[in-house]
Backbone as CSV, one residue per row, in Angstrom:
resi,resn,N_x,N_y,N_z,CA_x,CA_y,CA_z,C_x,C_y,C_z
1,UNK,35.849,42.659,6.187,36.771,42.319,7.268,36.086,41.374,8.245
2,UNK,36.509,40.923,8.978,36.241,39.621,10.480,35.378,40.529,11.028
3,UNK,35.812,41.734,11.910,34.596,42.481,12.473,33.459,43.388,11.561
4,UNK,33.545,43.358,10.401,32.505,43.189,9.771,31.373,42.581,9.420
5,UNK,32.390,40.999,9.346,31.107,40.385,9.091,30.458,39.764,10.510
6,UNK,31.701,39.901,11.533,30.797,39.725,12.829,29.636,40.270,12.683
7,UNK,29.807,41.569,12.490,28.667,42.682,13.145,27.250,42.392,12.130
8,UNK,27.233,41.492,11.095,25.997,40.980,10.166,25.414,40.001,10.604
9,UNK,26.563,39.479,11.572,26.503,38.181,11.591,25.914,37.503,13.069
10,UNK,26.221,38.074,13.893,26.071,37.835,15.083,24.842,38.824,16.317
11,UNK,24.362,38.702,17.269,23.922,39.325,18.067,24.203,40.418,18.720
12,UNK,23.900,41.862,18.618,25.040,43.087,19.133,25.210,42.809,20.432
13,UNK,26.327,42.557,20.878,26.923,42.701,22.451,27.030,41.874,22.633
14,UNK,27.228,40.236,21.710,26.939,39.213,22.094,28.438,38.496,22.225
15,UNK,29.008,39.151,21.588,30.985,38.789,21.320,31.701,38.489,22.346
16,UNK,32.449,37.324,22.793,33.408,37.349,23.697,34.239,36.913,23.186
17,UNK,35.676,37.331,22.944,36.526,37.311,22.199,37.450,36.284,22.792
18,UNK,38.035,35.542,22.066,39.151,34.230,22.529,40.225,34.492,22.387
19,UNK,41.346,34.095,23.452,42.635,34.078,23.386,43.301,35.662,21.959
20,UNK,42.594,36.797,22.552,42.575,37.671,21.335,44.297,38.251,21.377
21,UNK,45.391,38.014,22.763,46.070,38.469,22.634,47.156,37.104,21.886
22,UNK,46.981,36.381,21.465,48.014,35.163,20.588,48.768,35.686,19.641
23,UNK,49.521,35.568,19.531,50.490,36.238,18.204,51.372,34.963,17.399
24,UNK,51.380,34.672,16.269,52.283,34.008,15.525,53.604,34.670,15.780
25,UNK,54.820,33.278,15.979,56.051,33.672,16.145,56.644,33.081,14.858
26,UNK,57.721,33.385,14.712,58.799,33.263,14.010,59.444,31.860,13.892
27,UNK,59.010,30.730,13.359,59.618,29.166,14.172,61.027,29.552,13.311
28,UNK,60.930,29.727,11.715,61.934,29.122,10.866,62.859,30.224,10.912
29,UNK,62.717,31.600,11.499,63.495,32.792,11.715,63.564,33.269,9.605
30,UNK,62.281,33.392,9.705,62.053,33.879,7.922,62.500,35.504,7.923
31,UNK,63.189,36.227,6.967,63.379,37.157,6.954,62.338,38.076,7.162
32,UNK,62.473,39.255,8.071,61.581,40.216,8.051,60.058,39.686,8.242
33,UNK,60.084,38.464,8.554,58.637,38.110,8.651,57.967,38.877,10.332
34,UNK,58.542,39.007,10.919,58.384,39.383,12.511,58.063,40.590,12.586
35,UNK,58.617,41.995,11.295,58.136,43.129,10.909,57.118,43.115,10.059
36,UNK,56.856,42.471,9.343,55.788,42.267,8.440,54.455,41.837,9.121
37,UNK,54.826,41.073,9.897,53.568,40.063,11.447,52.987,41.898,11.678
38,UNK,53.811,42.647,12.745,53.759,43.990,12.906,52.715,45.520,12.429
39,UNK,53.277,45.105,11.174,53.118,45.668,10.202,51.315,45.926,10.132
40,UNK,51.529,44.524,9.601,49.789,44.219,9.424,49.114,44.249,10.363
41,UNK,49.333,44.029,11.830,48.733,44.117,13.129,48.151,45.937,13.038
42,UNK,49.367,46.655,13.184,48.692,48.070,13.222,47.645,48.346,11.637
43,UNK,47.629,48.214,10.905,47.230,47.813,9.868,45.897,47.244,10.043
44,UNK,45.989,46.288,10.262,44.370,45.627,10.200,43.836,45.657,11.896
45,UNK,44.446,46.072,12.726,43.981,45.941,14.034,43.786,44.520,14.388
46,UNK,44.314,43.547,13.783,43.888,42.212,14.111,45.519,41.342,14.902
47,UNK,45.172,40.770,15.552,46.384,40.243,15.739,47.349,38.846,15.044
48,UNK,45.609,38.187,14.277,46.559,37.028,13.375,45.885,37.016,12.601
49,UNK,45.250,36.279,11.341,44.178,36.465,10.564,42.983,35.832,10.790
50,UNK,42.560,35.204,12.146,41.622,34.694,12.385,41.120,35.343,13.613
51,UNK,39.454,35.354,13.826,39.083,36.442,15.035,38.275,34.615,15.849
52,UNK,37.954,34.839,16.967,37.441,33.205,17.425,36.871,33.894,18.618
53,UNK,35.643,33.657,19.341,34.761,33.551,20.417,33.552,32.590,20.459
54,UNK,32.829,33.704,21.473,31.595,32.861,21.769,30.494,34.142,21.315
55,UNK,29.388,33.618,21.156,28.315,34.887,20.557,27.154,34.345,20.753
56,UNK,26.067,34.898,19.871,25.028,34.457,19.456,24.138,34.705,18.364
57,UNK,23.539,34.186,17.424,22.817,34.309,16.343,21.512,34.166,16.946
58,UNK,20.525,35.589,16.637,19.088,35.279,16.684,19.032,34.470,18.152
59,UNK,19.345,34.621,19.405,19.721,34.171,20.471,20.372,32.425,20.339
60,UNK,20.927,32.327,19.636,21.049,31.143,20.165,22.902,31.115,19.985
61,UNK,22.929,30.227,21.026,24.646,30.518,21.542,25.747,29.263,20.674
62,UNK,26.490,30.145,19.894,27.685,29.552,19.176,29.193,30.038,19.756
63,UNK,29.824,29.266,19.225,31.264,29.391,19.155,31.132,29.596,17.466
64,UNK,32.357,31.077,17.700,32.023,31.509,15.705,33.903,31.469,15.467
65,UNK,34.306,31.344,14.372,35.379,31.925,13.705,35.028,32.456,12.417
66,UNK,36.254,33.313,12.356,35.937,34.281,11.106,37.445,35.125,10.772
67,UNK,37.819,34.460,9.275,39.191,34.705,9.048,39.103,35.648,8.307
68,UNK,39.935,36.683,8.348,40.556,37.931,7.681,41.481,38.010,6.471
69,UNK,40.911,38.120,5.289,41.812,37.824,3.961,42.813,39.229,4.019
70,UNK,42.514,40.457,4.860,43.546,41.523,4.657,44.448,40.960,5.222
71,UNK,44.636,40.295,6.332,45.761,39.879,6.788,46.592,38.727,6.340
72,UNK,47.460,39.008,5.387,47.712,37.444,4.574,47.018,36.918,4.055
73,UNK,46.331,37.261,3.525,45.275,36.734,2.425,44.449,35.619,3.392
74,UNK,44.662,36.068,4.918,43.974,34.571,6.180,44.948,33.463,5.619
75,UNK,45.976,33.447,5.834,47.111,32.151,5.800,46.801,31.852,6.949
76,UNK,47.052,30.442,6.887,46.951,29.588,7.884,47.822,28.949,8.953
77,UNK,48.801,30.772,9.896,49.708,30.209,10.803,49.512,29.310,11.981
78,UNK,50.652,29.269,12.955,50.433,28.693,14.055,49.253,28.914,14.738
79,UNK,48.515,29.747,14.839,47.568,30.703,15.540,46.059,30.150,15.135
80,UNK,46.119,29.922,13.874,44.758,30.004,13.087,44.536,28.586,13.927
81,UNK,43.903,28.395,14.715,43.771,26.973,14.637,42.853,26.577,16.233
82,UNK,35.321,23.336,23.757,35.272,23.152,24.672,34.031,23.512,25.403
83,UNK,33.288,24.516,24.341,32.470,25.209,25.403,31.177,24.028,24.788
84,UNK,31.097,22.737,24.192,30.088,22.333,23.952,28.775,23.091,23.260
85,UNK,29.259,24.028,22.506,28.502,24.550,21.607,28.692,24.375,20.161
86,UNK,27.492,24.537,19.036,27.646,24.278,17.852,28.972,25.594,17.720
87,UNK,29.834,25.211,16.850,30.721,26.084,15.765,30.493,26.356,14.553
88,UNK,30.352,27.694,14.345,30.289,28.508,13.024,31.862,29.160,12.405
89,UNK,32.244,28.627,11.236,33.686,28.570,10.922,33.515,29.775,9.630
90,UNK,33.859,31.128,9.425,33.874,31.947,7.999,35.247,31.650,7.609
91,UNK,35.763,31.257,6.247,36.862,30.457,6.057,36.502,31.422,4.971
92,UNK,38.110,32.244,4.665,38.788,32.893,3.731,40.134,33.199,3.453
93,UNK,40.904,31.761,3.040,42.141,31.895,3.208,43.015,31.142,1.244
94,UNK,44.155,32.154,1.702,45.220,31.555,0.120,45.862,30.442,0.534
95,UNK,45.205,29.692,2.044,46.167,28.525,2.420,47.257,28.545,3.248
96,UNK,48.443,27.800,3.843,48.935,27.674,4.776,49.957,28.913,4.478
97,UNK,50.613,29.068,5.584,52.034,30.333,5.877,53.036,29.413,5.461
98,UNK,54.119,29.724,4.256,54.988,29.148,3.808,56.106,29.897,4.791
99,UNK,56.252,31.657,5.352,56.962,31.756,6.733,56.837,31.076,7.625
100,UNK,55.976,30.242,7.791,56.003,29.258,9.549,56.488,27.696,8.864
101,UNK,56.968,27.549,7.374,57.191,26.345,7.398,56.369,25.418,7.847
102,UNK,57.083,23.863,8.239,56.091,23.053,8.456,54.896,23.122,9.328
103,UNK,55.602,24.345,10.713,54.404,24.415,12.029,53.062,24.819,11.309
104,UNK,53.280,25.555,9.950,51.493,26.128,9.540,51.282,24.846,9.247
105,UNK,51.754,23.932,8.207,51.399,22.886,7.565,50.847,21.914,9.050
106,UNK,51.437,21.931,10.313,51.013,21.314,11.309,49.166,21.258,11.309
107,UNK,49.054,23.132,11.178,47.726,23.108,11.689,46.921,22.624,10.858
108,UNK,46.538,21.778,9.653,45.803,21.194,8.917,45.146,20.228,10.110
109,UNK,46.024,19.056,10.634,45.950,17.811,11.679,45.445,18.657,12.651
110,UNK,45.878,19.715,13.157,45.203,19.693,14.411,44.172,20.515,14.106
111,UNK,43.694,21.170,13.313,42.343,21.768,13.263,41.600,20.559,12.596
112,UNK,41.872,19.820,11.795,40.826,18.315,11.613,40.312,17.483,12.877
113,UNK,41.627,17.297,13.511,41.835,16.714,15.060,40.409,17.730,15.805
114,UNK,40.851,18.598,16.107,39.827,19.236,16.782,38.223,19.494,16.288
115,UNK,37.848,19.468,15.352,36.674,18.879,14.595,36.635,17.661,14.769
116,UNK,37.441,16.648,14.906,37.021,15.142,14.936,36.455,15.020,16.115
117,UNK,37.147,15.405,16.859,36.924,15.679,18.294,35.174,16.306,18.799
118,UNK,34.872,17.269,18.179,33.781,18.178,18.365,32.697,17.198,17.717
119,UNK,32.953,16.380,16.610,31.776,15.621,15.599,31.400,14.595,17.117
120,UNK,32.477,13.622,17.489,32.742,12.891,18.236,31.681,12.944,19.784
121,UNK,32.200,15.047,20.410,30.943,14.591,21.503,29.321,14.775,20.272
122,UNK,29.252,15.099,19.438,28.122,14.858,18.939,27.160,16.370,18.948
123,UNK,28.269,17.846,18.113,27.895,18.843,18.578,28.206,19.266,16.873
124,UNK,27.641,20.322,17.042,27.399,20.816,15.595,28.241,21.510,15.018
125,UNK,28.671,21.264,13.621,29.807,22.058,12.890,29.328,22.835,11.298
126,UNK,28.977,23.849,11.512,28.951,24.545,9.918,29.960,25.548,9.626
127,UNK,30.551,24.970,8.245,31.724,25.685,7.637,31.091,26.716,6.574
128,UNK,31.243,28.078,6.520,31.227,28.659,5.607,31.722,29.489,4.480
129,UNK,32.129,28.792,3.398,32.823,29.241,2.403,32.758,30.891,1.956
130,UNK,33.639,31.669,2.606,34.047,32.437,1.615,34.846,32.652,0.694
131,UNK,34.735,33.852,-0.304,35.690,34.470,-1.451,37.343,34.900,-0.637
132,UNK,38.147,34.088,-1.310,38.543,32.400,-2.039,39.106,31.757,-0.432
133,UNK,38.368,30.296,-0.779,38.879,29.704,0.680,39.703,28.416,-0.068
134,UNK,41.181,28.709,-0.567,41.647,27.608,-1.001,42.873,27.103,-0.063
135,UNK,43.803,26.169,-0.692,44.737,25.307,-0.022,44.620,24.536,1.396
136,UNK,45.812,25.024,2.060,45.318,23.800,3.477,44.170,23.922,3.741
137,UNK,43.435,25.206,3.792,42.231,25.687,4.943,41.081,24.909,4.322
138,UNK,40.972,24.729,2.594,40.260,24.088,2.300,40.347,22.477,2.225
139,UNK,41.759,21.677,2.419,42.235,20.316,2.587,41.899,20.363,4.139
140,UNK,41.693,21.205,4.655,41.589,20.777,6.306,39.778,21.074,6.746
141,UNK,39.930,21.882,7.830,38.701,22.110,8.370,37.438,22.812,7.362
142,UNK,37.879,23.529,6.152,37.019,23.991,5.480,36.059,23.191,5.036
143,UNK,36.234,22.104,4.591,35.602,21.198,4.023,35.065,20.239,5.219
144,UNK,35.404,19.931,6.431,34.621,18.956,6.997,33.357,19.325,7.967
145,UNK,32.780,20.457,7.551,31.487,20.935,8.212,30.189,20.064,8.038
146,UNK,29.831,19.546,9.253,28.275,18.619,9.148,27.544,19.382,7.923
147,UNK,27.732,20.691,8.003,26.988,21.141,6.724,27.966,22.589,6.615
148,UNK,28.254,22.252,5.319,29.122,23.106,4.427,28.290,24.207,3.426
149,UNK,28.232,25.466,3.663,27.415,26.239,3.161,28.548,27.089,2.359
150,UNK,28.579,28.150,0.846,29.280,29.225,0.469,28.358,30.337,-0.001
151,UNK,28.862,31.309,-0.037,28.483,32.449,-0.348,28.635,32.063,-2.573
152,UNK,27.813,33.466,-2.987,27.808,32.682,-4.211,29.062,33.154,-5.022
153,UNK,29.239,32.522,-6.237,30.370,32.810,-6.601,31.776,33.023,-6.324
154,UNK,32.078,32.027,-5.393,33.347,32.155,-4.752,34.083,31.369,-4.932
155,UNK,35.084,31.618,-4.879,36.508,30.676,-5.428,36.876,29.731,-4.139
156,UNK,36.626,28.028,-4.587,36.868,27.354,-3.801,37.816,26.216,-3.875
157,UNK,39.122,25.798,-3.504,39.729,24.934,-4.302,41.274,24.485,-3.280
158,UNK,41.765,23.693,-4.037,43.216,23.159,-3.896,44.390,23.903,-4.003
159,UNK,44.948,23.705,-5.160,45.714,24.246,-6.156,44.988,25.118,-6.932
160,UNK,45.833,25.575,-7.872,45.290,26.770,-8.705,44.775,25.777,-10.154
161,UNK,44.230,27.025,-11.170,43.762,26.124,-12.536,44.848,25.760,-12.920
162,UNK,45.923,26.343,-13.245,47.422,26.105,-13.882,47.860,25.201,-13.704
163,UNK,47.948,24.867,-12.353,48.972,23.700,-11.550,48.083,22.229,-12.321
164,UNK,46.811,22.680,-11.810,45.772,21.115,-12.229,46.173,21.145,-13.309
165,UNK,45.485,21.966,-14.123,45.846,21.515,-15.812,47.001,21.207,-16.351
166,UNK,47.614,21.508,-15.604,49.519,20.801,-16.243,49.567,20.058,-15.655
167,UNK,48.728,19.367,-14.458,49.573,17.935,-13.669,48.711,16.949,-14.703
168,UNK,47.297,17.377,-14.580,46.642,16.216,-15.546,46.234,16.200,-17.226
169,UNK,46.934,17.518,-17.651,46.947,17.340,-18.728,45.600,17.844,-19.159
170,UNK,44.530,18.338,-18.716,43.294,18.635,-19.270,42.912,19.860,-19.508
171,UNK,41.937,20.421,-19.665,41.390,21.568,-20.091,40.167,21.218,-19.028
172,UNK,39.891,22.068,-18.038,39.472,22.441,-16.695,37.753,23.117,-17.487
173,UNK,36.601,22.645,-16.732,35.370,23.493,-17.213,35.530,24.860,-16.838
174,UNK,35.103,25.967,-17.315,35.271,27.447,-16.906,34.903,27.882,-15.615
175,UNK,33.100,26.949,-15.069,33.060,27.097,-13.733,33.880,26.354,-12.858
176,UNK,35.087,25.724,-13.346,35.735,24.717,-12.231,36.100,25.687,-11.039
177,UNK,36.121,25.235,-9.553,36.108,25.910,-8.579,35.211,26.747,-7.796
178,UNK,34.246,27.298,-8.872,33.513,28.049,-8.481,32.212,27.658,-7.102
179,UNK,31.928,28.655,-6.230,30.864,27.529,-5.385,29.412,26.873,-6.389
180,UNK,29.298,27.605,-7.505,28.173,26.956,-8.037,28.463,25.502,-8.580
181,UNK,29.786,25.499,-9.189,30.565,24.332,-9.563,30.507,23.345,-8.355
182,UNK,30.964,23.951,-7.189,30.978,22.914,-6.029,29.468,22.100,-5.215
183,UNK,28.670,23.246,-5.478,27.361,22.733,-5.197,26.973,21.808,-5.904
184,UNK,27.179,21.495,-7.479,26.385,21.028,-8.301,27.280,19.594,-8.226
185,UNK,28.150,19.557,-7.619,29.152,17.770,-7.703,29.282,17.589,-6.275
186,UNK,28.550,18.058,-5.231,28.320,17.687,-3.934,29.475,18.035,-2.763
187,UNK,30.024,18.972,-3.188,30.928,19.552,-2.392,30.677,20.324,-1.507
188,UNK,29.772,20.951,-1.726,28.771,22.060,-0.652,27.539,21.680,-0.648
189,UNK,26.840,22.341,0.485,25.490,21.485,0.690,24.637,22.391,-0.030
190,UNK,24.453,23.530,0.082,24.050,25.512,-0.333,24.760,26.510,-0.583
191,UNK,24.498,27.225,-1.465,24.887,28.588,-1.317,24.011,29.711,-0.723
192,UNK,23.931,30.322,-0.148,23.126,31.231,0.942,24.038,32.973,0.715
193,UNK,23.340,33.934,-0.137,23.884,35.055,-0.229,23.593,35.762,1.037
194,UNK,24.979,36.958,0.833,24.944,37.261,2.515,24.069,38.142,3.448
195,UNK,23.286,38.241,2.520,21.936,39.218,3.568,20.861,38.038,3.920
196,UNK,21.296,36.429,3.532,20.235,35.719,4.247,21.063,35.083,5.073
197,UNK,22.017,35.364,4.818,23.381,34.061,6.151,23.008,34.275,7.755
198,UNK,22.377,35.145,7.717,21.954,35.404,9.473,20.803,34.575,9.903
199,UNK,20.009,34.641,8.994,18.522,33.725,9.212,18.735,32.444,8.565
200,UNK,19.322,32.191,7.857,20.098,30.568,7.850,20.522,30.036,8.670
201,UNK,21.440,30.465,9.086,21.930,30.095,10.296,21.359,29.822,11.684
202,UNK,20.585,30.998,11.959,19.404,30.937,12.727,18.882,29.459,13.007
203,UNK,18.303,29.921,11.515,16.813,28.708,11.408,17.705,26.658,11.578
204,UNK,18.728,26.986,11.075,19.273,25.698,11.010,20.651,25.924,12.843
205,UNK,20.572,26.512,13.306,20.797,25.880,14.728,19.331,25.667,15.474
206,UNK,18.500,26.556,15.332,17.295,25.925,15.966,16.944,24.507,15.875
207,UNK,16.778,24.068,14.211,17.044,22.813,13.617,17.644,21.462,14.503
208,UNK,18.719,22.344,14.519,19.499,20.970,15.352,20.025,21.235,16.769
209,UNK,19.389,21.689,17.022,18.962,21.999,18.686,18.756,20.885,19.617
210,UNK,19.510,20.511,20.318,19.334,18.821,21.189,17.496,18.957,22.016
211,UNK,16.888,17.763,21.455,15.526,17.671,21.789,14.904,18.266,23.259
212,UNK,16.011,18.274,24.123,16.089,19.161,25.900,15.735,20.208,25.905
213,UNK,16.787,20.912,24.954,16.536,22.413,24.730,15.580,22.845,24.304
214,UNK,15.141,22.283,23.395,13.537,23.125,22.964,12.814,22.860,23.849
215,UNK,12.803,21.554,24.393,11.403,21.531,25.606,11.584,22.540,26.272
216,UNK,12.995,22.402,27.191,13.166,23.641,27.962,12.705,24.868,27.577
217,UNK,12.621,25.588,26.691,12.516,26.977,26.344,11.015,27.389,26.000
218,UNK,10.094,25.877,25.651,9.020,26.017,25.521,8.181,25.912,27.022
């Protein structure tokens, strides 16, 4: 779960939670989708499928997200989507909310937008692939991390094998999708299993730590 892997992931007590009361509404008035929203709230205790603050790894201060596959498999509603800190992104989603219609399909642009934005003041972005981070989430922000890291063996992709292989007619390699597949054709930078993702992370914000800061601290 999101507060799971917070709690591996981050500094104890270090959590300040963002805009935690947001709720996805209803744009297209989809059946029963507004009980179902509900549903899963008491259910997963979460309020959309994405958790978002401020924290810290090994002291050093991020802005983290971290999406929830119990909740909609982490679809990518209205919701999913300043403080001049590097961002740490856990991306585990089946892709956009076909209940929110086009507004999910919106958030592709504006979560790119807002990464363009963040590359732009010149601040740090690592995306990390989890088990399965496909469709928009992976056409959008999943993929544009200064450095793109996955966990191993995880399903990473577009479309499904089916869809590809009938649009182009081919017979797909067996690892197609896979993060080892993606590492090896330059799609990901690493794979990092998850009892070292804390000291990875670590060691590579220290890394790119603006040259001030380290003087300062030394």
């Amino acid at each position: 779960t999101a507060k799971e892997r917070l709690d591996i992931t981050i500094d104890k007590g270090s959590f300040e939670e963002f805009d935690k009361d947001m709720v996805s509404k209803n744009p297209i008035d989809f059946p029963d989708y507004e009980a179902k929203q509900q549903a899963l709230r008491e259910k997963t205790g979460l309020k959309d499928a994405v958790i978002t603050g401020k924290a810290a790894i090994r002291g050093e201060k991020i802005v983290i997200i971290v999406m929830d596959s119990n909740y909609m498999m982490a679809s990518m509603g209205s919701v999913v989507g300043a403080n001049r800190l590097p961002v740490i992104a856990f991306t585990a989603s089946g892709g956009a909310r076909m209940q929110e219609g086009i507004v999910s399909l919106m958030q592709m642009a504006k979560t790119s937008g807002a990464v363009a934005r963040h590359n732009q003041a010149g601040l740090l972005y690592i995306a990390v692939m989890t088990d399965p981070t496909t469709g928009g989430v992976t056409a959008s922000f999943a993929s544009l991390g200064d450095i793109i890291i996955a966990e191993p063996k995880v399903l990473i992709g577009f479309a499904g094998r089916r869809v590809i292989e009938g649009t182009i007619k081919q017979k797909l390699p067996d690892d197609f999708q896979s993060a080892e597949f993606m590492l090896e054709n330059g799609f990901v930078d690493m794979i990092v299993e998850r009892k070292k993702m804390r000291r990875v992370l670590a060691h590579i914000l220290r890394l790119h730590k603006p040259a001030k800061e380290v003087s300062s601290n030394e």
